[in-house]
C-alpha positions, 0 to 999 in steps of 0.5 A, a space after each residue: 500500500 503507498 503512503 505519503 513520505 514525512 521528514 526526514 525520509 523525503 530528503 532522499 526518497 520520494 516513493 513509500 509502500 507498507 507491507 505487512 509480512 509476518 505479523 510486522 510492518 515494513 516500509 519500503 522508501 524508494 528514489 525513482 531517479 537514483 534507484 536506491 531502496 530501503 527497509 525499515 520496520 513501520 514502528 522505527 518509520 514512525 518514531 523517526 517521523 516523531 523525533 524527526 530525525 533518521 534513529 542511530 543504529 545503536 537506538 531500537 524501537 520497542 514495542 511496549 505491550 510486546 504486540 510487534 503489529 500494534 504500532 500507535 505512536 504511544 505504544 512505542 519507544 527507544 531502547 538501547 539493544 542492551 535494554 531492549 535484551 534485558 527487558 525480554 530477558 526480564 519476564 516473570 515466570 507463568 505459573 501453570 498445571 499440568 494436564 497429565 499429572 496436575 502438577 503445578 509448575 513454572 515456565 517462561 514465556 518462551 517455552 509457552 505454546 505460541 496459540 494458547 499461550 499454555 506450556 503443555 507439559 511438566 516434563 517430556 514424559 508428560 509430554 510423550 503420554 499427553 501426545 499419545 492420548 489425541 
């Protein structure tokens, strides 16, 4: 989908498109005279059209509800890459049961089932009996 070019990406591009692809947005900036093309995510499009300036390298722009599709300006911020790790990294562990045993255990948000957002199991045996009985 085309969309019109803010500042700062209009002093070397005149031609902008939004694609969706795996659950994230991207901007692709074009120059009809030059040929040259870039990349970027939707959100670093956007915070850079806020601050009016192009972000570092080293700046990263973070999605605060972790939502990597919900890019409403209030939603995003800057972090360092070193603070963008430690805040993935920081997660609490889930507390959850297993279905097999009914043990209560704890599992980070990681090893979570991507669908149900449930970890299936306490342990591989567990795990191998629950496959076993679809």
């Amino acid at each position: 989908m085309k969309i019109d070019i803010k500042y700062p990406f209009t002093k070397n591009f005149n031609r902008a498109y939004k694609v969706s692809s795996q659950g994230r947005n991207t901007i692709i900036l074009y120059n009809t005279k030059t040929k040259n093309r870039k990349t970027i995510s939707y959100a670093r499009y956007l915070k850079s059209c806020e601050l009016k300036r192009e972000l570092l390298n080293t700046e990263e722009v973070d999605h605060i509800d972790d939502i990597k599709n919900n890019d409403v300006i209030s939603n995003l911020q800057i972090l360092t890459k070193k603070e963008n790790i430690r805040k993935t990294h920081s997660i609490p562990d889930i507390l959850c049961v297993c279905p097999v045993c009914n043990i209560k255990f704890y599992s980070t948000k990681r090893k979570l089932h991507k669908k149900t957002n449930l970890t299936k199991c306490c342990s591989r045996k567990c795990g191998g009996i629950y496959s076993h009985k679809k």
